[in-house]
C-alpha positions in Angstrom: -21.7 45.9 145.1 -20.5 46.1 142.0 -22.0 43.7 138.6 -19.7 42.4 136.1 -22.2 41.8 133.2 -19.8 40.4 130.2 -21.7 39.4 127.2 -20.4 36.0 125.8 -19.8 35.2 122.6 -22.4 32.5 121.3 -22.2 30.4 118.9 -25.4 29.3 116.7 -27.5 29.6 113.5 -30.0 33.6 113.0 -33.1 32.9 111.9 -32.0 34.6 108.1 -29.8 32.1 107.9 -32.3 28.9 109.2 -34.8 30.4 106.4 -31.6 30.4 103.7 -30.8 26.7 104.1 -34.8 25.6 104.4 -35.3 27.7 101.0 -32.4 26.1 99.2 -33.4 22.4 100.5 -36.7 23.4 99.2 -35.5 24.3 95.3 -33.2 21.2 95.3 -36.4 19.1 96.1 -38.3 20.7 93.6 -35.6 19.9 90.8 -35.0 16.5 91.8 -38.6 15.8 91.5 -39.1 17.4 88.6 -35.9 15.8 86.9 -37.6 11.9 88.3 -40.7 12.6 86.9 -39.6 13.0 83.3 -37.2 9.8 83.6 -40.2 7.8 84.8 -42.4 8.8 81.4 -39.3 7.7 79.6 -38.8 4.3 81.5 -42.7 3.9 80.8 -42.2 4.1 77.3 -38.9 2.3 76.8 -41.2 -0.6 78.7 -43.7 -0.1 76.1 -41.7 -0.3 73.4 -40.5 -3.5 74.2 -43.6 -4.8 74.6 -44.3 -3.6 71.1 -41.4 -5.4 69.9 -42.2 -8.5 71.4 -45.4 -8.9 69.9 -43.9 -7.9 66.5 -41.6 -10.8 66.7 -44.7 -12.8 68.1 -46.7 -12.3 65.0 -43.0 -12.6 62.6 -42.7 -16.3 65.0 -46.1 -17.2 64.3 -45.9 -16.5 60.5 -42.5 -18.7 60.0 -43.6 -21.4 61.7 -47.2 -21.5 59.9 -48.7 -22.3 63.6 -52.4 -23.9 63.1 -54.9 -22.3 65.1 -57.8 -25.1 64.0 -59.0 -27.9 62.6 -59.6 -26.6 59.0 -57.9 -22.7 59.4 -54.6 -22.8 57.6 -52.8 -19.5 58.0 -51.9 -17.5 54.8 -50.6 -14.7 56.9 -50.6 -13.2 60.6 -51.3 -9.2 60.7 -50.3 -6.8 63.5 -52.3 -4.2 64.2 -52.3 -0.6 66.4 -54.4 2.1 65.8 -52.5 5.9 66.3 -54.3 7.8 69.0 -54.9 4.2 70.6 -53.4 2.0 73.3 -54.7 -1.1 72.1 -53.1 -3.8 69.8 -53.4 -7.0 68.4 -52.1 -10.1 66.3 -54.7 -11.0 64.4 -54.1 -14.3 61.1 -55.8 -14.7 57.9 -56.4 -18.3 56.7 -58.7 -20.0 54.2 -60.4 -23.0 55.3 -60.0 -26.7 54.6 -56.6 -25.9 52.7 -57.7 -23.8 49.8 -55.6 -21.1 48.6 -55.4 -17.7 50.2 -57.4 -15.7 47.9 -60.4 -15.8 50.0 -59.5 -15.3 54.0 -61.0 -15.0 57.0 -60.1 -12.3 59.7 -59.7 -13.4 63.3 -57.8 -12.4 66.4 -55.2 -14.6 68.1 -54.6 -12.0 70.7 -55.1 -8.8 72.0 -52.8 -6.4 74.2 -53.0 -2.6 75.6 -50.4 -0.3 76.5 -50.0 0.4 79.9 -49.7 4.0 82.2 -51.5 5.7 79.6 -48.8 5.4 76.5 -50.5 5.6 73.0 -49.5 5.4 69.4 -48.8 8.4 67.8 -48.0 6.9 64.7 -48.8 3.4 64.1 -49.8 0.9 60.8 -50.5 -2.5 60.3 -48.0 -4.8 59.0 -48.7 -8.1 57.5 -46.3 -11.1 58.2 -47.2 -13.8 55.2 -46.8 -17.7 55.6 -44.1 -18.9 55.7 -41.2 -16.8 55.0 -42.6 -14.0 57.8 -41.0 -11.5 55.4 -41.9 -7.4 54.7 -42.2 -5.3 51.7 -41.5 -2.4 53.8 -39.8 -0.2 56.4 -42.6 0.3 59.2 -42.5 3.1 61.9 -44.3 3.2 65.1 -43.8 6.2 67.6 -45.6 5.9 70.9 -46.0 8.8 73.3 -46.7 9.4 76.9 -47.3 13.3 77.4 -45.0 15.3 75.5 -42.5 12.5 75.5 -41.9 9.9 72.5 -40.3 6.9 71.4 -39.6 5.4 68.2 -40.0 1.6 67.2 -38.8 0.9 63.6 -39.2 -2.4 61.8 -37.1 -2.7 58.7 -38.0 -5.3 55.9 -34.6 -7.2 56.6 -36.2 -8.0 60.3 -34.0 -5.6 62.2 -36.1 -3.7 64.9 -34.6 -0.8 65.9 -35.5 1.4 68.8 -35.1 5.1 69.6 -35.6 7.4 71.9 -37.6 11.0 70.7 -40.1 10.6 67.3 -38.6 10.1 64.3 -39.8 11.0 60.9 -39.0 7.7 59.2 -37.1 4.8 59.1 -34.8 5.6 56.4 -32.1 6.3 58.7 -32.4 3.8 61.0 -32.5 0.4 58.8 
């Protein structure tokens, strides 16, 4: 009796290959989530930026309309305030009492906000709005930074708020 042993051809994936494919899914996973991770620092800040801005324009609002916070506190100006290194800012006003002129004020806080996901000012100043033209004698930067990232807020004495992405070293260019 005679055996007729033919090998057949198969089809399929070695092993080497199998470990090739897993490798390369693995490196394109890597990236990916490496490349997300960076976008989401920058969506972070581009969200706290515009929360900057908003209370900027808050405390600009709140100066040109002369908004009367008491009985006897007139306004003579509305200040806002962040501290570089620091997450936390306010709007705080200045007024004199009873009406008198604005040479003697009093400090106090109309309200008080903090940065979210761990973004902090880098570079930051207080700018003073008076009552009642809201108006600036100044260019005013404030860069805010989450990690190695950055992100510029500019507020030009015209009232044009400009913002950019990356740290930059004034507003000179931007107003």
């Amino acid at each position: 009796m005679k055996l007729n042993l033919k090998i057949k051809n198969r089809s399929g994936v070695t092993l080497v290959e199998l470990l090739i494919v897993v490798a390369l899914i693995g490196i394109m996973s890597a990236i990916t989530i490496a490349f997300l991770g960076s976008g989401k620092n920058q969506k972070e800040l581009e969200s706290s930026a515009r929360e900057v801005v908003a209370a900027l324009r808050e405390a600009q609002n709140l100066a040109l309309t002369g908004k009367i916070m008491g009985t006897n506190e007139f306004p003579c100006s509305y200040v806002f305030q962040a501290v570089s290194g620091g997450s936390g800012y306010s709007i705080n006003y200045n007024y004199c009492i009873s009406g008198g002129d604005c040479t003697s004020t009093i400090l106090k806080e109309y309200a008080a906000y903090v940065l979210k996901n761990g973004v902090k000012f880098s570079t930051a100043q207080d700018i003073t709005f008076s009552v009642p033209h809201g108006t600036l004698d100044s260019n005013y930067l404030f860069v805010i930074n989450k990690g190695a990232d950055n992100f510029s807020v500019c507020f030009c004495a015209t009232g044009k708020i400009v913002e950019q992405s990356g740290k930059v070293p004034n507003c000179s260019g931007m107003c």
